[in-house]
N, C-alpha and C positions, 0 to 999 in steps of 0.2 A: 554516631554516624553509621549508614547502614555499609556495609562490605558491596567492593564492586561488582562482587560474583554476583550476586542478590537481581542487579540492575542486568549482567550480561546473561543468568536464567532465564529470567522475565522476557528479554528480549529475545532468546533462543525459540522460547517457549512461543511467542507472539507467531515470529517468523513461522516455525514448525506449523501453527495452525494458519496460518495463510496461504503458505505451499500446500497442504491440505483443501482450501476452499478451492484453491486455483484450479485443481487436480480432479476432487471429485465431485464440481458444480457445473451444472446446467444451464443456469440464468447468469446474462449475460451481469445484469447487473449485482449477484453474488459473486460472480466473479470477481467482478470492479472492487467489493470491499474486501475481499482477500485481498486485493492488490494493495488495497492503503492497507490492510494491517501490515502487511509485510514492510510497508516504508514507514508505517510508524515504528516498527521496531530496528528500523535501520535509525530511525534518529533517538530512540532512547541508546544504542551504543555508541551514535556520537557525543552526545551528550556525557552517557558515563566516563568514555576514553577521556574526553576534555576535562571533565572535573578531575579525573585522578591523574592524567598528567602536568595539567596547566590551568589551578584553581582558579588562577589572577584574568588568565587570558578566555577570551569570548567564541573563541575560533568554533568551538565545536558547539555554540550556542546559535552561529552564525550557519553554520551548515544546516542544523536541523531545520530553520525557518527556510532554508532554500528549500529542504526537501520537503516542509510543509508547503509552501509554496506551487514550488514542480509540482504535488500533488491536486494541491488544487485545480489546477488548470487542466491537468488531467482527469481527472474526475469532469469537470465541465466538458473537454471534446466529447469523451467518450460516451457520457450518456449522452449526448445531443446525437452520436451515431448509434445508441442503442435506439432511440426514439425513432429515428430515421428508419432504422430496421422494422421496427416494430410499426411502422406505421403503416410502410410497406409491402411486407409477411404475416403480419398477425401474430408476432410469436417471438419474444427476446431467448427464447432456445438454441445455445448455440452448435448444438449437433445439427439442430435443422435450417441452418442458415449457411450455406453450405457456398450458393452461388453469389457471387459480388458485383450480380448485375442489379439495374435498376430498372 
């Protein structure tokens, strides 16, 4: 069986480079996938916590597909406003998107 540290590295590691994309990206839509990495790595340490504390019980199998979920749905608003942006500006750059008029 692999050790938990193994799974909360991984997940450190995830998170680390997604706060990274969030931080030194441009396009709105790198943005966006720094942001699911960063929640896919919130659900591999629910997942790890739930298996090491509560093999029998679902609970933290149960949260991840919420946070897959929530994600999904988020990923769909949001590029439907980056399209919107971009349709209207010419440019998913979010330095240059500055006014939030239409």
């Amino acid at each position: 069986m692999i050790p938990m540290q193994h799974f909360l590295v991984l997940s450190g590691i995830l998170f680390s480079l997604g706060v990274y994309g969030v931080l030194a990206r441009r396009s709105a839509v790198l943005i966006l996938m720094a942001v699911e990495l960063m929640l896919q790595a919130v659900s591999i340490n629910f997942i790890a916590f739930a298996v090491y504390l509560a093999p029998d019980a679902f609970v933290g199998l149960i949260f991840a597909v919420f946070v897959i979920t929530v994600a999904a749905a988020e990923v769909g608003l949001l590029l439907a406003i980056v399209l919107r942006i971009f349709r209207n500006q010419a440019t998913a750059n979010v330095d240059e998107v500055d006014v939030m008029r239409w």
